[in-house]
N, C-alpha and C positions, 0 to 999 in steps of 0.2 A: 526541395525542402518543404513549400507548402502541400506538396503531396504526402509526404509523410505525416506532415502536421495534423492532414481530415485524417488519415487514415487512425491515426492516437487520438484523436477526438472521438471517432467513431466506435474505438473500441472502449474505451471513457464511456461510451452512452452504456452501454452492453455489460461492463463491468458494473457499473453503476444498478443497474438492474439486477446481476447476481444478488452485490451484496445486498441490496432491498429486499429479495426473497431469502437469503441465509437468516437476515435480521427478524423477518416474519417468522420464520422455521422456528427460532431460538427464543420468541417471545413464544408461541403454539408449544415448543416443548417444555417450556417454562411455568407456560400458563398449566398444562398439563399437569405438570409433577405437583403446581399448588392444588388442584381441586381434586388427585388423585389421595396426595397425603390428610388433606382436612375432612374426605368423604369417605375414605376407606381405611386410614391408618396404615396404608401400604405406602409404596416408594416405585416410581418407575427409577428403574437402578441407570438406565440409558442416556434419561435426559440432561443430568447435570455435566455428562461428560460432552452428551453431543453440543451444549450450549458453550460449552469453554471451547470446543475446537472450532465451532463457528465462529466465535468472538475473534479467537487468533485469525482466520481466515479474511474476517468483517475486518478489520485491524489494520494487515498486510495490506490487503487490497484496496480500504479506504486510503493506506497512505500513499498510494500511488496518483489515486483523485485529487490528493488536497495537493500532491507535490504538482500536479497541472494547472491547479488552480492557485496558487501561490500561496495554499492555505497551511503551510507547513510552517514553525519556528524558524525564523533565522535572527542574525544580529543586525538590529537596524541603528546601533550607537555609531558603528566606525562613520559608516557616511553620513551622516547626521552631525556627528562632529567634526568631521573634514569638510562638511558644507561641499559635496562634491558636484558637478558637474553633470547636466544625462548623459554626457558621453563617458564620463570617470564613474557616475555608477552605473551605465552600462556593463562595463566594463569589470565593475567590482561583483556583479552579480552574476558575471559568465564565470570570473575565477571562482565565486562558490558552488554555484552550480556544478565546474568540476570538482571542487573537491567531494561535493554529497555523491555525484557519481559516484567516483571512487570507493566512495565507503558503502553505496549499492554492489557495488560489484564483489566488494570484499563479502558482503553480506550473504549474497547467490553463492558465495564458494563454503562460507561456513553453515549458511543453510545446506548446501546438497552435501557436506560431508557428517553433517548430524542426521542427514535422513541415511547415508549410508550407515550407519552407526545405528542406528535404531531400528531398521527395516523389517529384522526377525519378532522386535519385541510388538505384544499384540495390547490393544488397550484392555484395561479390566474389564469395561459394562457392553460397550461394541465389539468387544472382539475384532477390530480392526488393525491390521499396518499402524503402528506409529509410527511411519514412512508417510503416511496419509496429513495428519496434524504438523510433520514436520517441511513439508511440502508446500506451508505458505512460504514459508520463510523464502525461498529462492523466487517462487513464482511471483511474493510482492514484491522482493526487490528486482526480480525482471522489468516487473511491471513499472515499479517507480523507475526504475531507470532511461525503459522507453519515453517514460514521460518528461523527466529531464534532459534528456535528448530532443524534446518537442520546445520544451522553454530556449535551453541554450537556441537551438534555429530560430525560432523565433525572436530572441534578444539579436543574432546575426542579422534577421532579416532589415529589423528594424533600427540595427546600426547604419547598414546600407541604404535605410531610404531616409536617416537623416541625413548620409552624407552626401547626398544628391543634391539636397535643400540649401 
């Protein structure tokens, strides 16, 4: 389990740096299409597209970093108000943790059935796959997934070494 854990850390680092260079890309094509519009009264027609499908991608894959890092919304009233235990909110945050699974997994299946469903259609300014743009969708809830697979082990792990205690 802690071998799993560096290995979704490690790729955390790596992911991490993608989307720092998408966000660069998307700021550079941004910045572009402003100094191309006020200095020339033209339009690059590319950039506002490439910046929305970075954004979704920046998005996806951010929420897989925050869901490692425990930086995602969840409900902190129930235990809070039960005054629970570290072992009852142990416990209360491995059953959510499964249930967000779940709703990743559901997610990768309605992502890859809308990139089948779109696959022929091509974008208007890229002329790309919107198989391509729809492609986060499954890959961040991959991603978030492996990373809630890294929480839950490690909420495991740390079950087991209080119960040693």
């Amino acid at each position: 389990m802690s071998l799993y854990i560096k290995i979704v850390d490690a790729v955390n680092k790596v992911i991490r740096v993608i989307v720092i260079a998408m966000f660069v890309v998307m700021f550079l094509a941004a910045f572009l299409q402003v100094i191309v519009r006020n200095f020339t009264h033209f339009s690059v027609p590319w950039s506002d597209e490439l910046c929305r499908f970075l954004i979704i991608y920046i998005v996806y894959l951010g929420a897989g970093l925050a869901a490692r890092s425990g930086r995602l919304i969840r409900m902190e009233v129930l235990p809070m108000l039960a005054k629970m235990s570290d072992k009852g909110l142990h416990r209360f945050y491995w059953v959510a943790a499964v249930i967000s699974l779940g709703f990743a997994v559901l997610t990768v299946y309605c992502g890859a059935s809308a990139m089948m469903v779109n696959y022929k259609s091509l974008s208007a300014a890229l002329k790309i796959s919107m198989a391509i743009p729809y492609l986060a969708i499954p890959v961040g809830s991959v991603f978030m997934a492996l990373n809630m697979f890294a929480n839950i082990f490690e909420l495991t792990i740390q079950d087991k070494e209080a119960a040693k205690v």
